[in-house]
N, C-alpha and C positions, 0 to 999 in steps of 0.2 A: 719194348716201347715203340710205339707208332713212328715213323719219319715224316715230319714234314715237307709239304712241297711248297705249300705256297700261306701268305698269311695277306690279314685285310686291317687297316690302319684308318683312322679317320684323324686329321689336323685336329688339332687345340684349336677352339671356336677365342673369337676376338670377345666374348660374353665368361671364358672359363674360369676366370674367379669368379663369376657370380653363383656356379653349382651349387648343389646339396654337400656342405662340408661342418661339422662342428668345431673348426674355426683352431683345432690345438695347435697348431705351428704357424699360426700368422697367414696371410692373405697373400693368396699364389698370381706370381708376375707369368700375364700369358704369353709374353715374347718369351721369356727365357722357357715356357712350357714348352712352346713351339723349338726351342731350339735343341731344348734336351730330347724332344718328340724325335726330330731328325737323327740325332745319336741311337735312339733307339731302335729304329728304322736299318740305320747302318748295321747296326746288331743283328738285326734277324736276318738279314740279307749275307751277313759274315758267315751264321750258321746256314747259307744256303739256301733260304728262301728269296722265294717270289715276292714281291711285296706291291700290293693293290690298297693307293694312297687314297683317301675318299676327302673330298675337301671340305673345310671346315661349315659348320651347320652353328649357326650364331641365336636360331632362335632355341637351342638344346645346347645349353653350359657344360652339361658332362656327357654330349654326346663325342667325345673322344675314346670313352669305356668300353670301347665296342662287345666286350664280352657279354656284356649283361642282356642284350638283347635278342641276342640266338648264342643257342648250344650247337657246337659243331661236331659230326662225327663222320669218318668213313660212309655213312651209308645214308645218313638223312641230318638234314640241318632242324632243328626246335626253334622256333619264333617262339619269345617269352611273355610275361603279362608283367608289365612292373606295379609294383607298387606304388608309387613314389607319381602323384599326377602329373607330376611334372617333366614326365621322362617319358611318360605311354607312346609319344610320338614318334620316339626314337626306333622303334621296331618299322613301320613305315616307312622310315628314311633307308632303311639299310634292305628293304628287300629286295629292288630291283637288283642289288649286290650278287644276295645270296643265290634268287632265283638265275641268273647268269649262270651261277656256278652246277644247282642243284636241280634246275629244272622245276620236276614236279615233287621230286622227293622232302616235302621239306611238311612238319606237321606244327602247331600252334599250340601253342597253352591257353584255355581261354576263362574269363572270370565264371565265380569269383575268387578261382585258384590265380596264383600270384606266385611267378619263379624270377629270380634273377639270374642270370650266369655266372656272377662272382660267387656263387653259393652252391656251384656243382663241379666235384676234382673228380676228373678221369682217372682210372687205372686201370690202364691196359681194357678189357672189357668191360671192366664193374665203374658204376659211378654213386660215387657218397654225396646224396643230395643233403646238405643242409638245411635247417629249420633257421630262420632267421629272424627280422624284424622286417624280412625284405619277400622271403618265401613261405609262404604257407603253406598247410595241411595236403587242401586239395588241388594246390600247383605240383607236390611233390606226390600225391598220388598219381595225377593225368599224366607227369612226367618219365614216373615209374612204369606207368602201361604203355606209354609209346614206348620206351627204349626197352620194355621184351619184347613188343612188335616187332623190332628189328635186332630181336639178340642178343642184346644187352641186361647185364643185372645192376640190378640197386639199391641201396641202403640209406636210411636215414642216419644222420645225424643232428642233432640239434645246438645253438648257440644259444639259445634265449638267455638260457642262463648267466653268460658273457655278454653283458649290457654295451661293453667297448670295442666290441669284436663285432664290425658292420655285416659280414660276410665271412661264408664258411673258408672262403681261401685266402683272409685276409690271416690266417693263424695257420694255414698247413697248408705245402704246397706237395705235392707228388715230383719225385725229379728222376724215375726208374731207377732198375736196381732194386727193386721192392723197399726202396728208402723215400721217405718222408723227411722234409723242413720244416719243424714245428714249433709252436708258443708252449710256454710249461701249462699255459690254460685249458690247453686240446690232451698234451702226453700221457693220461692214464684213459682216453674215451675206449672204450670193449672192441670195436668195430677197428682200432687200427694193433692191436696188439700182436698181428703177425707179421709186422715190418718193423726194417731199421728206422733210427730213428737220428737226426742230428733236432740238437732242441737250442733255439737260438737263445743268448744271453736276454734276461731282462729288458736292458736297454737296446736292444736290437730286436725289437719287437717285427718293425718294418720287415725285417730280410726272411719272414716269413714267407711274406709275397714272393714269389721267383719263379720263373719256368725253364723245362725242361726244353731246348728245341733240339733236337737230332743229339749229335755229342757233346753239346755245352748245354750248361746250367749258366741262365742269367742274372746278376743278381745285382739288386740296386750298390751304385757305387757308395764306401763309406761305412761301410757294417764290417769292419774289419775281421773280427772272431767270428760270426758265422761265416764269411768267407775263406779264414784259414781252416774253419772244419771241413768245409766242405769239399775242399782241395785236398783235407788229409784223408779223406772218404774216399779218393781215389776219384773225383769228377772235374771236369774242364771245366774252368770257369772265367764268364766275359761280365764284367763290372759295367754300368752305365748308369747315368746322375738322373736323379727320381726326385729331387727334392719339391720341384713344384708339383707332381701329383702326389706325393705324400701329405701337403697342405690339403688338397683336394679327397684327402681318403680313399684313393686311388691306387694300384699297384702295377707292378709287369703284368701281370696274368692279364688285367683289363685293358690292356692296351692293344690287343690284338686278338685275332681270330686265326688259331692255327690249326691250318688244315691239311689233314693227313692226307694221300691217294686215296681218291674214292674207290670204293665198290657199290655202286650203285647197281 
């Protein structure tokens, strides 16, 4: 699995309960977002990153999501198209970021294909682009021909079917080891049937969402049984509090941009 070196954060906007959220856990407090934000932060920095804080952006509620709007890899950054009008701005905001880091290397998805970042899990070389409500067709086609541009393989997967399931990694997270964190909604799809598998309890739907950074597995605090699995799997693991972006439909994975050593 890749090693990170460095990751990119952006603050909880003083606007972040106003996002795109279907409202099931009640209405998210942006102080304590922010503060749980900061915990998080100390996390990725425990596992040894760099951490590049962006500050908060008030006219974009759920521009704290940073994943959603570029796919990061080794070799080239993806600027995304969202769906969602209300977000489209958010790829603008973050590029002086990315070009900083990537130069010229960086290619665009452009309409009226439509990708999000929550909807694409790395492993190792190959990436399962998701079908969502979020990514389409010919987002996850243009997406598939940049990343054999640069070496990469791809597969679809689809969620339409799971109406509840916003995004492809809100139900299965990748944590190396050829092992997958899954929802029982994902456990029999064809495309993962060569990995391990931990499958979180029902009610622990949330701890789907998790990332991999270097040698620890992070995982929202409070999910205690996917946490003792995952521990008895043989993986390190750093707990930190998610509860205001779980309100938000939000996970680990979206809260950062982690990026491996380039080879550009």
């Amino acid at each position: 699995m890749y090693k990170f070196e460095r990751a990119i954060v952006r603050t909880p906007a003083d606007s972040f309960a106003e996002g795109i959220t279907p409202g099931l856990y009640g209405k998210a407090d942006p102080e304590l977002a922010k503060v749980q934000h900061n915990k998080y932060i100390q996390a990725l920095r425990q596992c040894g990153l760099e951490v590049i804080v962006l500050e908060p952006d008030n006219e974009f509620p759920d521009s704290c999501f940073v994943e959603d709007p570029v796919i990061v890899t080794d070799r080239v950054a993806i600027l995304t198209n969202f769906h969602a009008p209300t977000r489209k701005g958010e790829v603008d905001r973050i590029l002086l970021t990315i070009e900083n880091i990537y130069g010229s290397h960086i290619e665009r998805i452009e309409g009226p294909g439509t990708v999000e970042g929550g909807d694409i899990c790395q492993v190792e070389n190959h990436f399962f682009i998701g079908l969502s409500q979020r990514t389409n067709e010919e987002g996850a086609c243009q997406l598939g021909a940049i990343l054999k541009k640069y070496g990469f393989t791809s597969s679809i997967i689809s969620i339409r079917a799971l109406p509840e399931i916003l995004h492809l990694k809100t139900c299965m997270s990748y944590i190396g080891e050829n092992t997958f964190i899954l929802q029982k909604a994902i456990l029999k799809e064809s495309e993962l049937a060569p990995f391990n598998k931990i499958v979180v309890p029902d009610n622990e739907g949330y701890a789907s969402n998790c990332i991999r950074v270097n040698d620890t597995v992070i995982l929202p605090e409070g999910f205690d049984e996917t946490i003792k699995q995952t521990r008895a799997a043989g993986f390190n693991v750093l707990e930190t509090p998610m509860s205001e972006f779980m309100k938000q439909d939000g996970g680990l994975s979206c809260l950062s941009l982690r990026i491996p050593k380039l080879n550009l």
